[in-house]
Structure formats: C-alpha cells, structure tokens
TIZA-460030 format. One line per field, with one value per residue (C-alpha): z, x, y. Coordinates in steps of 0.001 Angstrom, whole numbers. Layout:
N
up (Z/...)
east (X/...)
north (Y/...)
This chain:
335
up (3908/3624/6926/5959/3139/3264/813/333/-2367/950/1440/3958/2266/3736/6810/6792/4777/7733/10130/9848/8239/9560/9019/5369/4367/5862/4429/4149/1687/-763/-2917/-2259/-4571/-7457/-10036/-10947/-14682/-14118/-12910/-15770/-18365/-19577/-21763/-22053/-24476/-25425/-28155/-28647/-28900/-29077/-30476/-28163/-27656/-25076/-23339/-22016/-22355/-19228/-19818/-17592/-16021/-15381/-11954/-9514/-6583/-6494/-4254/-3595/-1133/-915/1674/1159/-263/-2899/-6381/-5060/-3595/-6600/-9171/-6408/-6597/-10167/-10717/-8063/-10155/-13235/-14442/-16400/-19615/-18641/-18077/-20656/-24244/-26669/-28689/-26358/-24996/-21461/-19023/-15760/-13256/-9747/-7421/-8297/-7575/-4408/-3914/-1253/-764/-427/3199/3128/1820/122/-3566/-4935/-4327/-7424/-7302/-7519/-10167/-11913/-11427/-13040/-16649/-15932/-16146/-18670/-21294/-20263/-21440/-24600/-24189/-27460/-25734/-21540/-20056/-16518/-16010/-13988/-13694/-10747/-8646/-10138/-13509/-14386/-13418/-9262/-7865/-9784/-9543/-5615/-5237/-7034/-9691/-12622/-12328/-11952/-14946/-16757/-15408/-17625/-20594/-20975/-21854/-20181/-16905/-17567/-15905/-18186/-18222/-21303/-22691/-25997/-24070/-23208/-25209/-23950/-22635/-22337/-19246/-20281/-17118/-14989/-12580/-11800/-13709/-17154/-19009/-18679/-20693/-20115/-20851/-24957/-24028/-21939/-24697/-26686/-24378/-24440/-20915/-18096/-14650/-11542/-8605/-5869/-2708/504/2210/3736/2542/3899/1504/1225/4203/2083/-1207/-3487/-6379/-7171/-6484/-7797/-11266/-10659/-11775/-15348/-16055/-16791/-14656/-10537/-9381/-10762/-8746/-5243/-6226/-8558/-7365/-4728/-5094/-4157/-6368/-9242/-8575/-9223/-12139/-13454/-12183/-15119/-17954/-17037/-15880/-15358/-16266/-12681/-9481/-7531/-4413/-2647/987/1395/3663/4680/5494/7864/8901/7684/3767/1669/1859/5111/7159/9153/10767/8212/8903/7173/6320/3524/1550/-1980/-2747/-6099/-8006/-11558/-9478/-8695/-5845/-3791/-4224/-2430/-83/1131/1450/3923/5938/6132/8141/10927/9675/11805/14486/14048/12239/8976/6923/3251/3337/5366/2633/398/-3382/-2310/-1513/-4337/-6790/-5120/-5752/-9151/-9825/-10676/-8438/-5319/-1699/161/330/3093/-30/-2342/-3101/-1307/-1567/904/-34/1776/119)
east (-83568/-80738/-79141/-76078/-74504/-73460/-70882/-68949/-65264/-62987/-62033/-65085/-67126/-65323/-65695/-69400/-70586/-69835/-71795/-75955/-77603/-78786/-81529/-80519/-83721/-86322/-90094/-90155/-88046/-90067/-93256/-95763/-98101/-96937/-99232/-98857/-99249/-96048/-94151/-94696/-93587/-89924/-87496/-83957/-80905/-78622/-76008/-72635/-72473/-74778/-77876/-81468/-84127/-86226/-85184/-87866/-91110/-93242/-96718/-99238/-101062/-104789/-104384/-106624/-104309/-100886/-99104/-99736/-98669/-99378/-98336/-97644/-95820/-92938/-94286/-98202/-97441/-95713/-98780/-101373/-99508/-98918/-102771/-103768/-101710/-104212/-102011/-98899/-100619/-101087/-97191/-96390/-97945/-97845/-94845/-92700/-89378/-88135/-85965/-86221/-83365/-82895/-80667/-78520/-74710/-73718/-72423/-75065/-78167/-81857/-82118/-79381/-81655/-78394/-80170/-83889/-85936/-85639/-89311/-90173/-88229/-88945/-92573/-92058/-91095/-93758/-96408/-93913/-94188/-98134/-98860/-97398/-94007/-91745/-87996/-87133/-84399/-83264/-80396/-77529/-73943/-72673/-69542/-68039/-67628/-68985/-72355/-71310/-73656/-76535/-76354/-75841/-78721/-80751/-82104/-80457/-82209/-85528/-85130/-83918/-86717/-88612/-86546/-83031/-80539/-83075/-80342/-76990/-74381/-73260/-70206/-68389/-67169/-69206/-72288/-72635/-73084/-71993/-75027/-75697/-77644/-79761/-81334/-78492/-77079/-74026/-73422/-74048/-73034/-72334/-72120/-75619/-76487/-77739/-79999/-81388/-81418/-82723/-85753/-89429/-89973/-87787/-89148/-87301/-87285/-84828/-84520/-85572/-81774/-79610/-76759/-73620/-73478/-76970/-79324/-80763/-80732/-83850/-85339/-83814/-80205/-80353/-80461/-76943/-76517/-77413/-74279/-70744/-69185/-71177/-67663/-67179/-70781/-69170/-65882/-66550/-70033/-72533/-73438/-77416/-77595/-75682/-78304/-81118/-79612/-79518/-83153/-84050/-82680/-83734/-87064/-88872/-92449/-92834/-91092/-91689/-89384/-88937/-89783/-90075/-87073/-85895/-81890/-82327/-78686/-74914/-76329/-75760/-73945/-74864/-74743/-77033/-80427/-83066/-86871/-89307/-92914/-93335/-94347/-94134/-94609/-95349/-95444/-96003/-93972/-90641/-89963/-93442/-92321/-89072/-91073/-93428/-90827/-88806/-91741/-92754/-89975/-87364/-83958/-80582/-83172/-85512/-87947/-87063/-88669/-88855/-87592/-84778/-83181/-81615/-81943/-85472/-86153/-84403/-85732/-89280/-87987/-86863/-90713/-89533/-92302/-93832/-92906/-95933/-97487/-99674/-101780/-101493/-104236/-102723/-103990/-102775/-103358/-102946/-102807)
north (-1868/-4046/-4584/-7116/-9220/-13078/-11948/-8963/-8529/-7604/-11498/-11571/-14334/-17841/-16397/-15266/-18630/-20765/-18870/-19441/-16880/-13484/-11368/-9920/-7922/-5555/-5779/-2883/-2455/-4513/-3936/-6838/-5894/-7667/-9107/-12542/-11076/-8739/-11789/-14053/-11335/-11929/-11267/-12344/-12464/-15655/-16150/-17116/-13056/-10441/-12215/-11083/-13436/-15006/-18068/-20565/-18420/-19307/-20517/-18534/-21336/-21068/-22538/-23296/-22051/-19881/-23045/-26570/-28451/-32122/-34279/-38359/-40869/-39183/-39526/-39742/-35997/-35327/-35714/-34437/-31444/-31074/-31607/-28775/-26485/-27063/-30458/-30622/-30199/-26732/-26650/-28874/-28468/-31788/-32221/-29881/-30132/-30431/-29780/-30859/-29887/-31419/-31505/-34411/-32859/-34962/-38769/-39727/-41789/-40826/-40890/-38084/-35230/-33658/-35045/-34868/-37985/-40156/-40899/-36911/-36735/-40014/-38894/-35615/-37592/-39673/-36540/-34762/-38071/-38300/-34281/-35368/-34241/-35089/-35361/-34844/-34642/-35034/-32612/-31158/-29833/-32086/-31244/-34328/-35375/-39195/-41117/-41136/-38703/-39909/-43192/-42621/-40745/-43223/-40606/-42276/-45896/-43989/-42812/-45214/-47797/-45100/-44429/-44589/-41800/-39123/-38333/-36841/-34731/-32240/-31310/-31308/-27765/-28450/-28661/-25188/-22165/-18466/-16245/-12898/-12515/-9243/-7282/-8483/-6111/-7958/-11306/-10072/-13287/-16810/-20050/-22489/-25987/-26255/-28402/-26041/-23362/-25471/-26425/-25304/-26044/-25740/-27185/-27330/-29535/-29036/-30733/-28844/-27660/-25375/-23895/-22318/-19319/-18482/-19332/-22065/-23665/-24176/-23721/-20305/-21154/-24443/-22801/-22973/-26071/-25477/-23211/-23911/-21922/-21279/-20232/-16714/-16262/-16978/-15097/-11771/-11210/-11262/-14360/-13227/-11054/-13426/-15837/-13250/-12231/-15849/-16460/-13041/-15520/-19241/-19272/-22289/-22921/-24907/-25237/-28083/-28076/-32193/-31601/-35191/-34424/-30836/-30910/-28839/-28363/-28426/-28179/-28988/-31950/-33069/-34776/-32541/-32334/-34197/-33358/-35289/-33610/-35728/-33088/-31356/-27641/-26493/-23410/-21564/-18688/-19699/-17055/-18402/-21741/-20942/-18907/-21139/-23882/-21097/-20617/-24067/-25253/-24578/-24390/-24613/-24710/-21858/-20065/-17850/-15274/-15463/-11934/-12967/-14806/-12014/-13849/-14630/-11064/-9826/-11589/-10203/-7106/-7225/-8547/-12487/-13629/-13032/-13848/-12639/-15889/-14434/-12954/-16185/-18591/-22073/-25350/-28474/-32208/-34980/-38519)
C-alpha cells in the first residue's frame, strides 16, 4: 500500500525533494514471487513513429548466483564480479555491440563519489573488448554540454588509455531518435540515444548515491541519462513511476552498481557523506542490483528498505526484476 509520493502535479515536488526520503511502499503490497524467467521476458516499441520492436533483448545468463558482490581494489572487484555472474561472455556474445552507461554527468573528481570510478568503467571495456565485442561505447547525457564532466571525473582518459573515441557526452539533437515507450503507464514516449538503439548490449554501471528526488540514485534511475529530454520526468510525471516506465524499454543485459564509495548524503552532487566499502554489486536483474546496493548501506544516516524506495518497488511490481534479495542466490568476494 502506498503510503506517500516524493512527487505529486500540485507544485509539491521542490518542496518534498529536499527533504530525505520517507517510507514510500508497504511489502505488502508487492508479489515476491517473481521468477527470474518472467523478469527477463520483454518487449518494447521504438521508431521515429509508430514502428514495434524490441529494444536491447536481455541475454538470460546461466549464472552461478542472482548477485555478486566483490570487495577490493576498483577494477580487480570489477572482473571478480563479472566472472561470479558466469563472465561477460555470457553477457556479451562475439561480434556484439555495446553500450555501457555510467554515471559521468558531474564536474568532480573520484574521491567525490558524485561520478563512476574510471577504473570500473575502464574495466568494463576491458572485459567487453576481451568477450569479443565488435564496437563499445562509454556513454551519457551529462548536465553540461562539452568534455568537462568526463574529463573531471577521470572516465575519459581511462578510456582512451584503451581505445580512443569510446567516451562521449551526447548531446546533439541528431543523436537521438523519438521512442515510443510501449507498457508505459505514464511517460509513453521519449527521444533515446541511437547509439543506444542501435546497441546489442546495454550494461549499466552507476555510482552508489543519494538523490534529492528519489531516495537514491542507481542503476534504475540512471537510465536517465540515455534520453534527450529527463526534465518532462520531474515536471509532467511522477518521476518514479517515469523512471519505471523507462526501465520497460531500455533494459540492460547487466547492472553493475560502483560501491567503491557510497555518497551517502546531499546526492548527488555532493559534497556529502562518502562511505567507502570498496565494493561492487552486480546483477543480470537490474531491480536486485539496486536492491542489494539499498540494503547494503546506511544512507542520510540510517538504514533503508528496498521497498522503501518507490521506483525500486515499482519496478518489482511491474515484474522488471526482483527486490526480495532475501530469496536470491548471493555470492561475496573478496580480493
């Protein structure tokens, strides 16, 4: 039972996004009995008009756990994680094309936790080119236009100690192509990256933060930064349930959510609180990923449910993934 919105269309939101987030969603509410087979099942429509088709199929991975969570040194976490998962051949088939999408959006350094750690990301390409990947991309639609935020956060010269012209900010009109969004309940359309489109694989990797509007920001709502226009999501919907409805079109194959540092505070810029597990949580199901990371951690001081975050529990609900990681298979590393 839904108790309370963050955001409501009676001039309520700037108000409510500066306070820390309350208790959004009952349990019991919520069917936890949701097969990992229903999750991975998909469909979605994209075309400059009316054309149907699916968008980023996700690969079903044989796995040999549901999470992983490896704790070390960035990129040594990073692959330990990857490879508990099955290995990113079994995300990544030979000759494919990929996406990756952190968070890359703010002008600050490493230490800040407001950005992805370049070495998770450069990492990621590393295991992307190794599977046999044929083009990958590092991408995102940063607050600013230019090469600022990347090159601040330090993700650009990771990748281009690997290959050049693999990062970019993207955000050129011409670089996005109108959506329809189908199985949306609110946000029925809006314009994503082509490159996205255009991708086989889509993986993402946010940084571990809080966030104003939503509780916290992750894997789910970083998804956000591969459309043209996140605005019209804070303004002419719920912005929970916009992000939901996004999360029914892009799917990615993996989640892999930086913990290296956890802004735990004032995200999700900062500066705030930054904890440091030194960890990496990883995924084939989007929703656990962003579950476990919630229940791994104290944020704005305290301990959180998964179900109190409403686009997590949603997106439970609307059988995108699972949050009752209390009945998933996890797996912790240390290296």
């Amino acid at each position: 039972m839904r108790r309370t919105d963050v955001h409501d269309k009676s001039g309520q939101a700037a108000r409510e996004s500066r306070r820390r987030p309350e208790v959004l969603y009952e349990s019991a509410s919520l069917q936890p009995g949701l097969s990992r087979r229903t999750f991975l099942k998909g469909q979605a429509a994209c075309a400059l008009g009316l054309v149907a088709g699916s968008v980023l199929p996700v690969t079903a991975a044989a796995a040999t756990c549901d999470i992983a969570v490896a704790q070390g040194e960035p990129a040594a976490a990073t692959r330990a994680a990857v490879e508990a998962l099955g290995g990113m051949q079994v995300f990544v088939p030979r000759g494919a094309r990929v996406v990756i999408k952190p968070n890359m959006s703010f002008v600050a350094d490493v230490d800040s936790a407001a950005n992805t750690h370049p070495l998770v990301v450069s990492e990621l390409v590393r295991l992307c080119l190794e599977a046999g990947a044929s083009r990958v991309r590092v991408l995102d639609h940063a607050f600013q236009s230019g090469t600022g935020s990347l090159e601040a956060s330090g993700i650009l010269a990771a990748c281009n100690g690997i290959r050049e012209e693999i990062c970019h900010n993207v955000t050129q009109n011409r670089l996005y192509r109108e959506c329809r969004l189908t199985g949306a309940q609110e946000m029925k359309s809006n314009a994503v990256i082509r490159e996205v489109l255009e991708a086989d694989v889509l993986i993402a990797v946010p940084v571990a933060k809080t966030n104003s509007s939503t509780g916290v920001s992750l894997g789910l709502k970083g998804q956000m930064g591969l459309i043209q226009d996140r605005n019209v999501m804070h303004w002419r919907y719920n912005l929970d349930t916009a992000i939901v409805d996004l999360a029914t079109f892009l799917r990615p194959a993996l989640t892999v959510v930086d913990a290296t540092r956890v802004l735990a505070s004032n995200g999700p810029y900062g500066p705030g609180t930054v904890l440091r597990p030194g960890e990496i949580i990883a995924s084939a199901d989007p929703v656990a990923a962003d579950a476990m990371t919630v229940a791994s951690y104290e944020w704005y001081g305290r301990r959180i449910r998964p179900q109190q975050v409403a686009h997590i529990a949603r997106a439970h609900a609307r059988g995108l993934g699972r949050m009752d990681i209390e009945n998933l298979q996890v797996r912790r590393l240390s290296v």
